[in-house]
N, C-alpha and C positions, 0 to 999 in steps of 0.2 A: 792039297786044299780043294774044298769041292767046289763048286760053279758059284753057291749059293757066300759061299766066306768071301769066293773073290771078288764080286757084289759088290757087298757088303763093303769090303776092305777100301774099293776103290772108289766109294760113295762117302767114306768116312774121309779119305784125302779130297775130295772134291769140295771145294768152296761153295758154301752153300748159300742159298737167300731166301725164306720162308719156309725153308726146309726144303727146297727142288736146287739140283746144280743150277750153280749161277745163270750157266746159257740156256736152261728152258726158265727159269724166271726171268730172263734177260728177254724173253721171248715174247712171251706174254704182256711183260710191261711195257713192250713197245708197243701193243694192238691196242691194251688199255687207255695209255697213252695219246696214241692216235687218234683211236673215238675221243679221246675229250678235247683235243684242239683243233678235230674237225667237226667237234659241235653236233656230235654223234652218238655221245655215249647214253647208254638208259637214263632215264631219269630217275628209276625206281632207285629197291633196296641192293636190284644187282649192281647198279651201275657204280651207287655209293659205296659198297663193298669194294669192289674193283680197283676203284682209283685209290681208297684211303689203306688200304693193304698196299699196293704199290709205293703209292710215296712215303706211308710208312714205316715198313719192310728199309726203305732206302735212306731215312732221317735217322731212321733207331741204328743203323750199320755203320754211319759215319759216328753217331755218340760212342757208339761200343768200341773203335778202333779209335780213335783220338784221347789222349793217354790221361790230359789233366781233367778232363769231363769224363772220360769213365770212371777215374778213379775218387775224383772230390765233386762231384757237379752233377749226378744222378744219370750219369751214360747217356743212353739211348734215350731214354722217356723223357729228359728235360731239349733234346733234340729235335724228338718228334715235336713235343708241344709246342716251344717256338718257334721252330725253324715253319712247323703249317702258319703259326698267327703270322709268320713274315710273309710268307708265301700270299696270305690271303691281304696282308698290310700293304704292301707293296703290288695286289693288283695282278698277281700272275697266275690268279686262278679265273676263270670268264664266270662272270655273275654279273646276276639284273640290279642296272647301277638306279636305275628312278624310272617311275611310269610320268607320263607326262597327260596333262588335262584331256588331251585329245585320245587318249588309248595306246599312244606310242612308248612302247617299251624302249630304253635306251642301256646299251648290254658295253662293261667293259672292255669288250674286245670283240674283233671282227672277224668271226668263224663261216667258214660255208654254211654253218647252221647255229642259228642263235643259241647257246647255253645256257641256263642257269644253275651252273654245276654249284654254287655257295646257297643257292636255294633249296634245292635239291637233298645238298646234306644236312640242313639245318631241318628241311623237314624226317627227313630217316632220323635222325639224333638227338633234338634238343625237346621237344614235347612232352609234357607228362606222360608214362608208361612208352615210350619209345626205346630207341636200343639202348640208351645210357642205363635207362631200369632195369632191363634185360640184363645184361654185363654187371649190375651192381646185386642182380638178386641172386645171381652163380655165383659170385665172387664172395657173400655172407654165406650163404648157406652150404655150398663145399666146403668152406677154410673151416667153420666154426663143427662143423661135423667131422670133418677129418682129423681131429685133433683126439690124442689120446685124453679118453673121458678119467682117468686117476688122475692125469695131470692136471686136468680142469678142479677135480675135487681136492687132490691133496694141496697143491702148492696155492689153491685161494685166498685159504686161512692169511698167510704169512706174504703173499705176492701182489693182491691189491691194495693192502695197505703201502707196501712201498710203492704201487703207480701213482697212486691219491698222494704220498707224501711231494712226489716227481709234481704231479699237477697243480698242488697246494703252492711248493717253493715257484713255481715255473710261472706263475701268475703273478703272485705276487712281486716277485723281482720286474718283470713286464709294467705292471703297474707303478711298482718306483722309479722305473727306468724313464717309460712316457712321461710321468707325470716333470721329473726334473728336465727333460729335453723339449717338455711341452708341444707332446703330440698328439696328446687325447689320451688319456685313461680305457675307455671305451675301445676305441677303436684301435688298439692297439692290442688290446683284447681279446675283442672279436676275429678281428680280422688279420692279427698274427698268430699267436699266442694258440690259440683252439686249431686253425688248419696244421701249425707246425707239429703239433699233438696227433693231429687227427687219423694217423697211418695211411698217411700217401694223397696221391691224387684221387685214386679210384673209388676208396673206400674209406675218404676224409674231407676232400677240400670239395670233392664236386659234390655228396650229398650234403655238404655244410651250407655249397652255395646254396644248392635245393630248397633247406631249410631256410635261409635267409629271404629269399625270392617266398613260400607262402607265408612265411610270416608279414609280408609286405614291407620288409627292412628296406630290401637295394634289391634289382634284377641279379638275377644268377649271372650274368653276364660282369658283371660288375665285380660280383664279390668275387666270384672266379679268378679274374686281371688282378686283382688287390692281393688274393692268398697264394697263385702259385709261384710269386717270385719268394714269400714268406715259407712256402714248402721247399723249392730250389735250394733255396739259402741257408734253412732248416735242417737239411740231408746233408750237405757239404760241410757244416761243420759240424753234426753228431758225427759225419767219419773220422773228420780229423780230430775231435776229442776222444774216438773210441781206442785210437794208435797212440795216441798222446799218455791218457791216465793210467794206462798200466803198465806204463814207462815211470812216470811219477810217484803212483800209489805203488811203492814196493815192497811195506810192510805187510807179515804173514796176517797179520791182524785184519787188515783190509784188503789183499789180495790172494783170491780163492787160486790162482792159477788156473781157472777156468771152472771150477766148482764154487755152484750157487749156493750150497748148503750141505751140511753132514749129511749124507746119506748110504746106508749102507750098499753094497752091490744087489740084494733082495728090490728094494726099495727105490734103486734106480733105474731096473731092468725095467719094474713097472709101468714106469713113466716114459716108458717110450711105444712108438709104433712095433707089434709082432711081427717075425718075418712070413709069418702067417696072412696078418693082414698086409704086409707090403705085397706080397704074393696075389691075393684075391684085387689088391688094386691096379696091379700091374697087367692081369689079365683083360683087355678092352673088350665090354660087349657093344655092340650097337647099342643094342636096346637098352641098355644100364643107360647110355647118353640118355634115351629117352627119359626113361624114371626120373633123372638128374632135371632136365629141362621142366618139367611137370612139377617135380617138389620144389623147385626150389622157386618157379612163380607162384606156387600155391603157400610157401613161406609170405613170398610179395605179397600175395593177395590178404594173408592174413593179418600182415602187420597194418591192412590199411582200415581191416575193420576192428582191431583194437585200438588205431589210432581214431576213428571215430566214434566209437566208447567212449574212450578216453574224452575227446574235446566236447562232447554231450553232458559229460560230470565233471569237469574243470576245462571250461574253457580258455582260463584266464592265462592258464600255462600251457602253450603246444609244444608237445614231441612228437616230432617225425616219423612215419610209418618203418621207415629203415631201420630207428633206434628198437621200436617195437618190435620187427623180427630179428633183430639180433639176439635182442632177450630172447623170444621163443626158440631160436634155435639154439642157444646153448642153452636152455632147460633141457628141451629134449634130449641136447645130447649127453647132460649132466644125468640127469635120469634113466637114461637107453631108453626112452620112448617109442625110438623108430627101429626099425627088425635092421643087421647089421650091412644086408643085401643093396638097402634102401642107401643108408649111410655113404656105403662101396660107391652107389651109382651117384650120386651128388657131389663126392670127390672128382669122381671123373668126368661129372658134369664142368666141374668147376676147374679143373685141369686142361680141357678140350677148351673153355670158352679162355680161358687167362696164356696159354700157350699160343691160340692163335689169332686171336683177336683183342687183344692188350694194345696192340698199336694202334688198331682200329679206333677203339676208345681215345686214345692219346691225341690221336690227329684229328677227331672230331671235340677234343674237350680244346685244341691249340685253335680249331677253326670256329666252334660256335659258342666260344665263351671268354677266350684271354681276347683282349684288348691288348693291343703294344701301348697305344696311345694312355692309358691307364696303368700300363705296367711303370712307361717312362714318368709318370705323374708322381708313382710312390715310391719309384727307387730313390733312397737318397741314406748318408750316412748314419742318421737317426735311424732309418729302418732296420740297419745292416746291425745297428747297437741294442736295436729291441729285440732281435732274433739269435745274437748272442746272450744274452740275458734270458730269452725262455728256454734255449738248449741246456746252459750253465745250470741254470733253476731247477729243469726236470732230472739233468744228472745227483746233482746233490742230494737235491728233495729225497729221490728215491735212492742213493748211498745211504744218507743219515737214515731213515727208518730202515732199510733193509737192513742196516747192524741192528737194530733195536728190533729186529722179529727174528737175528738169528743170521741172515746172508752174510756173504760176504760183499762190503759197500761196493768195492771196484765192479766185481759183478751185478752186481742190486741195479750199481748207477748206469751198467750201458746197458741189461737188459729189461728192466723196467723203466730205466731213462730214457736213455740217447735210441732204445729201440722203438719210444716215444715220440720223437722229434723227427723219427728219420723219415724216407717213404716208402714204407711200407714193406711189401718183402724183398724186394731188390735193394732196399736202403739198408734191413736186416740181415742179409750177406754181407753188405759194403760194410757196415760196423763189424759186425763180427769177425770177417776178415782183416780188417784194421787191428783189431785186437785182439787179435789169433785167438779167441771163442767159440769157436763154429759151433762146438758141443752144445751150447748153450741157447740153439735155433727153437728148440719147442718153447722155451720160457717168451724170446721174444714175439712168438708168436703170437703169445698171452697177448702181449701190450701193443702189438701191431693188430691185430684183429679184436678183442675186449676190450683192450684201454682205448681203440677209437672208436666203440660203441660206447664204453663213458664218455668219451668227446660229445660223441652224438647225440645223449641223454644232455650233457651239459651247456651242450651249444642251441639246443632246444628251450630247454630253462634260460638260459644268460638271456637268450634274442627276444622269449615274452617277457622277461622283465628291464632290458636293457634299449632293446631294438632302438624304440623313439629317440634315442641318445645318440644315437649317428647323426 
Protein backbone atom coordinates (compact mmCIF):
# COMPACT_ATOMS: atom_id res chain seq x y z
CA UNK A 1 0.00 0.00 0.00
CA UNK A 2 1.59 3.31 -1.09
CA UNK A 3 2.14 6.30 1.52
CA UNK A 4 -0.73 8.16 -0.42
CA UNK A 5 -3.67 4.87 0.30
CA UNK A 6 -2.49 4.97 3.74
CA UNK A 7 -3.52 8.64 4.02
CA UNK A 8 -6.18 8.17 2.73
CA UNK A 9 -7.26 4.98 4.75
CA UNK A 10 -6.57 6.41 7.99
CA UNK A 11 -8.42 9.83 7.34
CA UNK A 12 -11.31 7.82 6.20
CA UNK A 13 -11.23 5.99 9.96
CA UNK A 14 -10.77 9.34 11.60
CA UNK A 15 -13.82 11.14 13.07
CA UNK A 16 -14.34 13.88 11.15
CA UNK A 17 -16.04 17.64 11.76
CA UNK A 18 -16.30 19.96 8.82
CA UNK A 19 -14.24 17.69 7.01
CA UNK A 20 -10.70 18.23 9.33
CA UNK A 21 -10.04 15.29 12.03
CA UNK A 22 -11.89 16.07 15.04
CA UNK A 23 -8.76 17.37 16.98
CA UNK A 24 -7.63 20.06 14.36
CA UNK A 25 -11.45 21.15 14.24
CA UNK A 26 -11.44 20.70 17.95
CA UNK A 27 -8.59 23.20 17.68
CA UNK A 28 -9.67 25.86 15.83
CA UNK A 29 -12.99 25.94 17.66
CA UNK A 30 -11.53 26.65 20.74
CA UNK A 31 -9.53 29.98 19.24
CA UNK A 32 -12.98 30.77 17.53
CA UNK A 33 -14.51 30.32 20.58
CA UNK A 34 -12.31 32.11 22.59
CA UNK A 35 -12.27 35.46 20.60
CA UNK A 36 -16.06 35.44 20.98
CA UNK A 37 -16.25 35.31 24.81
CA UNK A 38 -13.26 37.52 25.12
CA UNK A 39 -15.20 40.00 23.26
CA UNK A 40 -12.67 39.75 20.53
CA UNK A 41 -13.64 38.26 17.67
CA UNK A 42 -14.10 40.39 13.99
CA UNK A 43 -16.85 41.91 13.73
CA UNK A 44 -16.90 41.42 9.98
CA UNK A 45 -17.95 38.57 7.47
CA UNK A 46 -14.65 36.61 8.91
CA UNK A 47 -15.73 36.65 12.28
CA UNK A 48 -19.38 35.66 11.31
CA UNK A 49 -18.14 32.82 9.28
CA UNK A 50 -16.03 31.63 12.07
CA UNK A 51 -18.33 31.22 14.81
CA UNK A 52 -21.50 30.10 12.84
CA UNK A 53 -19.49 27.21 11.16
CA UNK A 54 -18.33 26.27 14.47
CA UNK A 55 -21.35 26.11 16.34
CA UNK A 56 -22.88 24.80 13.40
CA UNK A 57 -20.54 22.09 12.44
CA UNK A 58 -21.48 21.18 16.20
CA UNK A 59 -25.67 21.45 16.44
CA UNK A 60 -25.79 19.59 12.86
CA UNK A 61 -23.37 16.56 14.49
CA UNK A 62 -25.50 16.04 17.51
CA UNK A 63 -29.03 16.10 15.01
CA UNK A 64 -27.11 13.51 12.72
CA UNK A 65 -26.13 11.10 15.62
CA UNK A 66 -29.32 11.20 17.81
CA UNK A 67 -31.44 8.48 16.37
CA UNK A 68 -35.32 9.67 16.60
CA UNK A 69 -34.32 13.31 15.10
CA UNK A 70 -32.15 11.97 12.34
CA UNK A 71 -34.42 9.65 11.43
CA UNK A 72 -38.17 11.35 11.68
CA UNK A 73 -37.34 15.14 12.72
CA UNK A 74 -34.92 16.45 9.84
CA UNK A 75 -31.42 15.56 11.69
CA UNK A 76 -29.14 18.02 11.76
CA UNK A 77 -30.71 21.10 10.14
CA UNK A 78 -33.80 21.28 12.51
CA UNK A 79 -30.83 21.15 15.39
CA UNK A 80 -28.87 23.70 14.03
CA UNK A 81 -32.11 25.98 13.61
CA UNK A 82 -33.29 25.62 17.02
CA UNK A 83 -30.89 24.61 19.02
CA UNK A 84 -28.98 28.68 17.50
CA UNK A 85 -32.89 30.38 18.37
CA UNK A 86 -32.32 28.69 22.00
CA UNK A 87 -28.86 29.75 22.22
CA UNK A 88 -29.66 33.32 21.26
CA UNK A 89 -33.39 32.76 23.48
CA UNK A 90 -31.82 32.13 26.43
CA UNK A 91 -29.12 34.98 26.13
CA UNK A 92 -25.74 32.82 25.71
CA UNK A 93 -24.67 34.55 22.83
CA UNK A 94 -23.24 38.51 24.03
CA UNK A 95 -25.41 41.01 21.98
CA UNK A 96 -26.21 44.89 22.37
CA UNK A 97 -29.24 44.41 24.71
CA UNK A 98 -30.61 48.57 24.48
CA UNK A 99 -28.77 51.90 23.87
CA UNK A 100 -29.86 54.19 26.53
CA UNK A 101 -30.79 58.08 26.08
CA UNK A 102 -27.35 59.04 27.29
CA UNK A 103 -25.29 57.03 24.52
CA UNK A 104 -24.68 54.06 27.00
CA UNK A 105 -24.80 50.93 25.28
CA UNK A 106 -26.02 48.08 27.69
CA UNK A 107 -24.48 44.64 26.26
CA UNK A 108 -25.83 41.12 27.61
CA UNK A 109 -22.87 39.96 28.98
CA UNK A 110 -19.66 41.09 30.59
CA UNK A 111 -16.68 40.43 28.24
CA UNK A 112 -12.95 42.03 28.48
CA UNK A 113 -14.47 43.71 25.41
CA UNK A 114 -17.93 44.70 24.69
CA UNK A 115 -19.62 42.32 21.79
CA UNK A 116 -22.22 42.67 19.49
CA UNK A 117 -21.81 39.21 18.17
CA UNK A 118 -26.11 38.95 17.36
CA UNK A 119 -25.52 42.29 15.75
CA UNK A 120 -22.88 41.60 13.77
CA UNK A 121 -24.58 38.58 12.28
CA UNK A 122 -27.76 39.93 11.49
CA UNK A 123 -25.89 42.50 9.73
CA UNK A 124 -23.57 39.69 7.48
CA UNK A 125 -27.19 37.85 7.02
CA UNK A 126 -30.33 39.19 7.11
CA UNK A 127 -30.41 42.48 4.52
CA UNK A 128 -31.54 42.46 1.23
CA UNK A 129 -28.69 40.93 -1.21
CA UNK A 130 -26.64 39.68 1.77
CA UNK A 131 -25.46 36.28 2.32
CA UNK A 132 -28.97 34.61 2.51
CA UNK A 133 -29.30 35.89 -1.43
CA UNK A 134 -25.80 34.73 -1.97
CA UNK A 135 -26.66 30.82 -0.69
CA UNK A 136 -30.21 31.03 -2.22
CA UNK A 137 -28.92 32.31 -5.82
CA UNK A 138 -26.24 29.03 -5.84
CA UNK A 139 -28.65 26.88 -4.43
CA UNK A 140 -31.35 27.81 -7.80
CA UNK A 141 -29.15 28.00 -10.28
CA UNK A 142 -26.73 24.79 -9.65
CA UNK A 143 -29.65 22.39 -8.77
CA UNK A 144 -31.93 23.54 -11.60
CA UNK A 145 -28.93 23.32 -14.20
CA UNK A 146 -27.59 20.16 -12.87
CA UNK A 147 -30.49 18.29 -13.77
CA UNK A 148 -30.74 16.08 -16.80
CA UNK A 149 -32.44 18.47 -19.37
CA UNK A 150 -34.64 15.07 -21.09
CA UNK A 151 -35.88 14.54 -17.79
CA UNK A 152 -36.92 18.14 -17.47
CA UNK A 153 -38.68 17.80 -21.07
CA UNK A 154 -39.83 14.23 -21.01
CA UNK A 155 -41.41 13.61 -17.66
CA UNK A 156 -43.25 17.44 -17.73
CA UNK A 157 -45.88 16.41 -19.97
CA UNK A 158 -47.22 13.71 -17.39
CA UNK A 159 -45.20 15.01 -13.80
CA UNK A 160 -46.57 18.48 -13.22
CA UNK A 161 -49.86 17.57 -13.48
CA UNK A 162 -49.45 15.10 -10.67
CA UNK A 163 -47.67 18.04 -8.38
CA UNK A 164 -50.67 20.54 -9.15
CA UNK A 165 -52.92 17.51 -8.41
CA UNK A 166 -50.64 17.13 -4.80
CA UNK A 167 -51.07 21.15 -4.37
CA UNK A 168 -54.75 21.28 -5.45
CA UNK A 169 -55.81 18.25 -2.72
CA UNK A 170 -53.13 19.65 -0.12
CA UNK A 171 -54.90 22.99 0.04
CA UNK A 172 -57.89 22.13 -0.07
CA UNK A 173 -57.92 19.48 2.80
CA UNK A 174 -55.90 22.60 4.81
CA UNK A 175 -58.68 24.79 4.25
CA UNK A 176 -61.34 22.22 5.41
CA UNK A 177 -59.40 21.28 8.10
CA UNK A 178 -58.75 25.25 9.58
CA UNK A 179 -61.87 26.03 8.60
CA UNK A 180 -63.68 23.15 11.07
CA UNK A 181 -61.00 23.67 13.99
CA UNK A 182 -61.43 27.45 13.38
CA UNK A 183 -58.08 28.52 12.72
CA UNK A 184 -58.30 30.92 9.85
CA UNK A 185 -58.71 29.65 6.38
CA UNK A 186 -55.93 32.13 5.33
CA UNK A 187 -53.55 31.69 7.61
CA UNK A 188 -53.31 28.24 7.64
CA UNK A 189 -52.71 28.59 4.19
CA UNK A 190 -50.23 30.73 3.96
CA UNK A 191 -48.37 30.08 6.63
CA UNK A 192 -48.50 26.24 6.66
CA UNK A 193 -49.82 24.82 3.82
CA UNK A 194 -47.22 26.89 1.05
CA UNK A 195 -43.92 26.61 3.38
CA UNK A 196 -44.79 22.68 4.00
CA UNK A 197 -44.65 22.55 -0.03
CA UNK A 198 -42.18 24.75 -0.51
CA UNK A 199 -38.75 22.36 -0.64
CA UNK A 200 -37.09 23.10 2.54
CA UNK A 201 -35.95 25.83 4.53
CA UNK A 202 -33.39 27.24 2.14
CA UNK A 203 -35.10 27.25 -1.01
CA UNK A 204 -38.84 27.42 0.53
CA UNK A 205 -39.72 28.81 3.78
CA UNK A 206 -37.08 31.53 3.98
CA UNK A 207 -37.64 33.09 0.47
CA UNK A 208 -41.43 32.73 1.18
CA UNK A 209 -40.68 34.78 4.30
CA UNK A 210 -38.86 37.24 1.84
CA UNK A 211 -41.77 37.31 -0.01
CA UNK A 212 -44.13 38.01 2.78
CA UNK A 213 -41.95 40.83 4.37
CA UNK A 214 -42.01 42.90 0.54
CA UNK A 215 -45.27 42.46 0.13
CA UNK A 216 -45.75 44.15 3.65
CA UNK A 217 -47.91 41.06 4.89
CA UNK A 218 -45.78 40.35 8.37
CA UNK A 219 -41.71 40.81 8.81
CA UNK A 220 -39.69 37.88 7.68
CA UNK A 221 -38.94 37.52 11.08
CA UNK A 222 -42.28 36.51 11.80
CA UNK A 223 -43.25 34.55 9.11
CA UNK A 224 -40.10 32.58 9.54
CA UNK A 225 -41.02 31.50 13.60
CA UNK A 226 -44.76 30.66 12.10
CA UNK A 227 -43.29 28.14 9.02
CA UNK A 228 -40.34 26.33 10.30
CA UNK A 229 -42.13 24.41 13.01
CA UNK A 230 -44.85 23.82 9.76
CA UNK A 231 -41.54 22.56 7.69
CA UNK A 232 -40.08 20.52 10.89
CA UNK A 233 -43.49 18.85 11.22
CA UNK A 234 -43.99 18.64 7.52
CA UNK A 235 -40.48 16.53 6.89
CA UNK A 236 -41.37 14.09 9.89
CA UNK A 237 -44.34 12.97 8.76
CA UNK A 238 -43.79 12.75 4.73
CA UNK A 239 -40.95 10.18 6.15
CA UNK A 240 -43.06 8.35 8.07
CA UNK A 241 -45.75 8.20 5.41
CA UNK A 242 -43.13 7.42 2.84
CA UNK A 243 -42.24 3.79 5.00
CA UNK A 244 -45.73 3.57 5.75
CA UNK A 245 -47.75 3.41 2.03
CA UNK A 246 -45.83 1.01 0.44
CA UNK A 247 -46.40 -1.16 3.14
CA UNK A 248 -50.16 -0.56 2.58
CA UNK A 249 -50.55 0.26 -1.09
CA UNK A 250 -49.50 -3.47 -2.05
CA UNK A 251 -51.35 -3.90 -5.13
CA UNK A 252 -49.45 -4.18 -8.63
CA UNK A 253 -51.81 -1.71 -9.83
CA UNK A 254 -50.70 0.97 -7.61
CA UNK A 255 -47.28 -0.08 -6.63
CA UNK A 256 -44.50 0.44 -9.14
CA UNK A 257 -41.96 -1.29 -6.84
CA UNK A 258 -39.99 1.63 -7.36
CA UNK A 259 -40.85 2.32 -11.14
CA UNK A 260 -42.56 5.64 -11.97
CA UNK A 261 -43.75 4.62 -15.16
CA UNK A 262 -43.27 2.07 -18.15
CA UNK A 263 -40.27 2.87 -19.69
CA UNK A 264 -38.05 0.98 -21.67
CA UNK A 265 -34.16 0.48 -20.81
CA UNK A 266 -33.50 3.08 -24.14
CA UNK A 267 -35.62 5.49 -22.56
CA UNK A 268 -34.50 5.43 -18.96
CA UNK A 269 -30.83 5.42 -19.60
CA UNK A 270 -31.73 8.87 -20.98
CA UNK A 271 -33.09 10.24 -18.19
CA UNK A 272 -30.25 10.10 -16.12
CA UNK A 273 -26.89 11.92 -15.57
CA UNK A 274 -23.82 10.36 -18.23
CA UNK A 275 -21.00 8.89 -16.67
CA UNK A 276 -19.42 11.37 -18.92
CA UNK A 277 -20.82 14.22 -17.37
CA UNK A 278 -20.44 12.79 -13.74
CA UNK A 279 -16.91 12.58 -14.64
CA UNK A 280 -16.49 16.33 -16.08
CA UNK A 281 -18.22 17.26 -12.65
CA UNK A 282 -16.28 15.39 -10.51
CA UNK A 283 -13.10 17.04 -11.91
CA UNK A 284 -12.91 20.46 -9.55
CA UNK A 285 -11.59 23.61 -11.19
CA UNK A 286 -10.88 26.64 -9.26
CA UNK A 287 -12.01 28.65 -11.75
CA UNK A 288 -15.29 26.65 -12.79
CA UNK A 289 -16.07 27.93 -8.72
CA UNK A 290 -15.57 31.18 -10.19
CA UNK A 291 -17.91 31.04 -13.44
CA UNK A 292 -20.40 29.28 -10.80
CA UNK A 293 -20.25 32.38 -8.37
CA UNK A 294 -20.60 34.86 -11.46
CA UNK A 295 -23.64 33.02 -13.24
CA UNK A 296 -25.43 32.36 -10.81
CA UNK A 297 -25.61 36.22 -9.29
CA UNK A 298 -26.11 37.19 -12.63
CA UNK A 299 -29.18 34.68 -12.65
CA UNK A 300 -30.06 36.96 -9.17
CA UNK A 301 -29.56 39.93 -10.83
CA UNK A 302 -31.68 38.89 -13.62
CA UNK A 303 -34.67 37.72 -11.83
CA UNK A 304 -34.73 41.28 -10.16
CA UNK A 305 -35.07 43.09 -13.29
CA UNK A 306 -37.78 40.83 -14.78
CA UNK A 307 -39.36 41.13 -11.46
CA UNK A 308 -39.39 44.85 -12.18
CA UNK A 309 -40.99 44.58 -15.59
CA UNK A 310 -43.10 42.61 -14.43
CA UNK A 311 -44.52 45.05 -11.32
CA UNK A 312 -44.35 48.19 -14.05
CA UNK A 313 -47.20 46.00 -16.00
CA UNK A 314 -49.07 44.48 -13.23
CA UNK A 315 -48.53 45.78 -10.22
CA UNK A 316 -51.46 44.58 -8.57
CA UNK A 317 -49.83 40.86 -8.42
CA UNK A 318 -46.13 40.59 -7.15
CA UNK A 319 -43.81 37.68 -7.73
CA UNK A 320 -40.71 37.57 -6.34
CA UNK A 321 -37.38 37.96 -8.04
CA UNK A 322 -36.36 34.22 -6.90
CA UNK A 323 -39.61 32.78 -8.51
CA UNK A 324 -38.34 34.89 -11.82
CA UNK A 325 -35.04 33.14 -11.86
CA UNK A 326 -36.14 30.01 -11.40
CA UNK A 327 -38.11 30.26 -14.54
CA UNK A 328 -35.21 31.54 -16.35
CA UNK A 329 -33.01 29.04 -15.35
CA UNK A 330 -34.95 26.10 -16.21
CA UNK A 331 -35.72 27.54 -19.68
CA UNK A 332 -32.24 27.69 -20.29
CA UNK A 333 -31.67 24.72 -19.25
CA UNK A 334 -34.82 23.26 -21.04
CA UNK A 335 -33.51 24.75 -24.11
CA UNK A 336 -29.41 24.30 -23.69
CA UNK A 337 -29.00 27.96 -23.82
CA UNK A 338 -25.86 27.90 -21.92
CA UNK A 339 -22.55 26.07 -23.47
CA UNK A 340 -22.25 22.61 -21.05
CA UNK A 341 -18.76 24.10 -19.46
CA UNK A 342 -20.90 26.88 -17.90
CA UNK A 343 -23.58 24.30 -16.64
CA UNK A 344 -20.39 22.01 -15.06
CA UNK A 345 -19.24 25.15 -13.31
CA UNK A 346 -22.67 26.23 -11.66
CA UNK A 347 -23.09 22.69 -10.34
CA UNK A 348 -20.03 22.87 -8.70
CA UNK A 349 -20.76 26.33 -7.66
CA UNK A 350 -23.57 25.09 -6.17
CA UNK A 351 -22.07 21.92 -4.53
CA UNK A 352 -19.07 23.95 -2.86
CA UNK A 353 -21.63 26.57 -1.38
CA UNK A 354 -24.50 23.78 -0.18
CA UNK A 355 -21.56 21.18 1.12
CA UNK A 356 -19.98 23.88 3.13
CA UNK A 357 -22.03 26.38 4.06
CA UNK A 358 -25.60 24.83 4.67
CA UNK A 359 -25.12 25.17 8.30
CA UNK A 360 -23.85 28.43 7.93
CA UNK A 361 -27.27 29.40 6.52
CA UNK A 362 -29.12 27.23 9.00
CA UNK A 363 -27.58 28.92 12.13
CA UNK A 364 -28.16 32.28 10.80
CA UNK A 365 -31.94 31.55 9.56
CA UNK A 366 -32.30 29.81 13.66
CA UNK A 367 -30.59 33.25 14.77
CA UNK A 368 -32.01 36.06 12.63
CA UNK A 369 -35.43 34.94 11.87
CA UNK A 370 -37.07 32.01 14.24
CA UNK A 371 -38.56 33.51 17.20
CA UNK A 372 -38.91 30.70 20.08
CA UNK A 373 -41.43 32.99 21.59
CA UNK A 374 -43.63 32.71 18.38
CA UNK A 375 -42.71 29.31 17.62
CA UNK A 376 -44.28 28.54 21.27
CA UNK A 377 -47.43 30.85 20.40
CA UNK A 378 -48.30 28.43 17.28
CA UNK A 379 -47.43 25.08 18.46
CA UNK A 380 -50.59 23.61 19.36
CA UNK A 381 -52.67 20.34 18.35
CA UNK A 382 -54.80 22.27 15.67
CA UNK A 383 -51.45 23.09 14.04
CA UNK A 384 -49.93 19.44 14.25
CA UNK A 385 -53.81 18.48 12.49
CA UNK A 386 -53.40 21.06 9.78
CA UNK A 387 -49.80 19.72 8.75
CA UNK A 388 -51.26 16.24 8.61
CA UNK A 389 -53.92 17.21 6.41
CA UNK A 390 -51.51 19.20 3.91
CA UNK A 391 -48.94 15.97 3.79
CA UNK A 392 -52.17 13.55 3.47
CA UNK A 393 -53.51 15.95 0.58
CA UNK A 394 -50.18 16.37 -1.41
CA UNK A 395 -49.65 12.45 -1.18
CA UNK A 396 -53.03 11.66 -2.63
CA UNK A 397 -53.57 14.64 -4.77
CA UNK A 398 -50.57 13.48 -6.68
CA UNK A 399 -51.35 9.41 -6.40
CA UNK A 400 -54.85 9.99 -7.97
CA UNK A 401 -53.64 12.03 -10.90
CA UNK A 402 -50.44 10.30 -11.37
CA UNK A 403 -52.73 6.98 -12.25
CA UNK A 404 -54.63 9.11 -14.49
CA UNK A 405 -51.36 10.22 -16.68
CA UNK A 406 -50.08 6.81 -16.34
CA UNK A 407 -47.56 6.47 -12.82
CA UNK A 408 -47.75 4.41 -10.75
CA UNK A 409 -49.96 6.26 -7.62
CA UNK A 410 -47.58 4.72 -4.69
CA UNK A 411 -44.79 6.42 -6.53
CA UNK A 412 -46.68 9.49 -8.03
CA UNK A 413 -47.74 10.05 -4.18
CA UNK A 414 -44.14 10.10 -2.52
CA UNK A 415 -42.40 11.51 -5.41
CA UNK A 416 -44.44 14.30 -6.50
CA UNK A 417 -46.10 14.23 -3.05
CA UNK A 418 -44.40 13.63 0.15
CA UNK A 419 -41.30 14.86 -1.99
CA UNK A 420 -43.40 17.95 -1.71
CA UNK A 421 -43.97 18.39 1.83
CA UNK A 422 -40.72 17.25 2.81
CA UNK A 423 -37.28 19.50 3.29
CA UNK A 424 -35.87 19.57 0.47
CA UNK A 425 -32.88 17.33 -0.49
CA UNK A 426 -32.14 15.81 2.81
CA UNK A 427 -36.05 15.36 3.40
CA UNK A 428 -35.72 13.70 -0.39
CA UNK A 429 -33.13 10.96 0.87
CA UNK A 430 -35.25 10.59 4.29
CA UNK A 431 -38.37 9.71 2.18
CA UNK A 432 -36.91 7.68 -0.27
CA UNK A 433 -35.14 5.79 2.16
CA UNK A 434 -38.06 5.20 4.15
CA UNK A 435 -39.58 3.79 1.16
CA UNK A 436 -36.58 2.09 -0.24
CA UNK A 437 -36.94 4.31 -3.72
CA UNK A 438 -33.66 5.85 -3.97
CA UNK A 439 -33.90 5.11 -7.78
CA UNK A 440 -36.56 7.61 -7.96
CA UNK A 441 -34.14 10.74 -6.54
CA UNK A 442 -34.04 12.70 -10.09
CA UNK A 443 -38.03 12.77 -10.26
CA UNK A 444 -38.06 14.12 -6.62
CA UNK A 445 -35.88 16.43 -7.44
CA UNK A 446 -38.64 17.69 -9.97
CA UNK A 447 -40.75 18.65 -6.97
CA UNK A 448 -38.13 19.72 -4.40
CA UNK A 449 -36.56 22.29 -6.73
CA UNK A 450 -39.78 23.21 -9.59
CA UNK A 451 -42.63 22.32 -7.49
CA UNK A 452 -41.14 24.84 -4.95
CA UNK A 453 -40.56 27.32 -7.60
CA UNK A 454 -44.61 26.75 -8.28
CA UNK A 455 -44.76 27.47 -4.37
CA UNK A 456 -42.94 30.50 -5.16
CA UNK A 457 -45.02 31.70 -8.11
CA UNK A 458 -48.04 30.65 -5.95
CA UNK A 459 -47.13 32.09 -2.68
CA UNK A 460 -46.45 35.41 -4.69
CA UNK A 461 -50.03 35.43 -6.20
CA UNK A 462 -52.00 33.98 -2.89
CA UNK A 463 -49.88 37.09 -0.67
CA UNK A 464 -51.15 40.11 -3.43
CA UNK A 465 -54.34 38.75 -3.31
CA UNK A 466 -54.70 37.29 0.23
CA UNK A 467 -51.98 39.20 2.30
CA UNK A 468 -54.59 41.96 3.95
CA UNK A 469 -56.30 38.85 5.38
CA UNK A 470 -53.77 37.98 8.00
Amino acid sequence: MSNSDTAAAKQKSTYLLFNLPWYYFAAFAVVVLAATYLGVLPSGMGGCFAFMIVVGTILNEIGERTPIIRSYLGGGAIVVIFGSALLNYFNLLPALVKTLDDGTKIYNMHLLNDLDLMGNINQFFKPEGAFLDFYIAALITGSILGMNSNLLKKAAARYFPAIFGGIFLAFGITLAVSSIMGYGAVKALLLIALPIMGGGMGAGAVPLSKIFESSNTMTAAKAISIMTPAVAIGNAISIVLGGLVVKIFKNKEWNGQGQLMKLDAASAAEMEISPEMEAKRAHIDVKNLGIGLFVSNSFFAWGYIVGWAWNSICPAVSIHPYAWMIISVAVCKIFNLLPENVEVACYQWFQFIMKNLTTTLLMGIGLCYLSIDTVIQSFNATYLVLCLGTCLGVFFGAAVVGKWVGFYPVEAGITAGLCMSNMGGTGDVAVLSAADRMELMPFSQISSRLGGAIILLIGSLLLSLLGGML
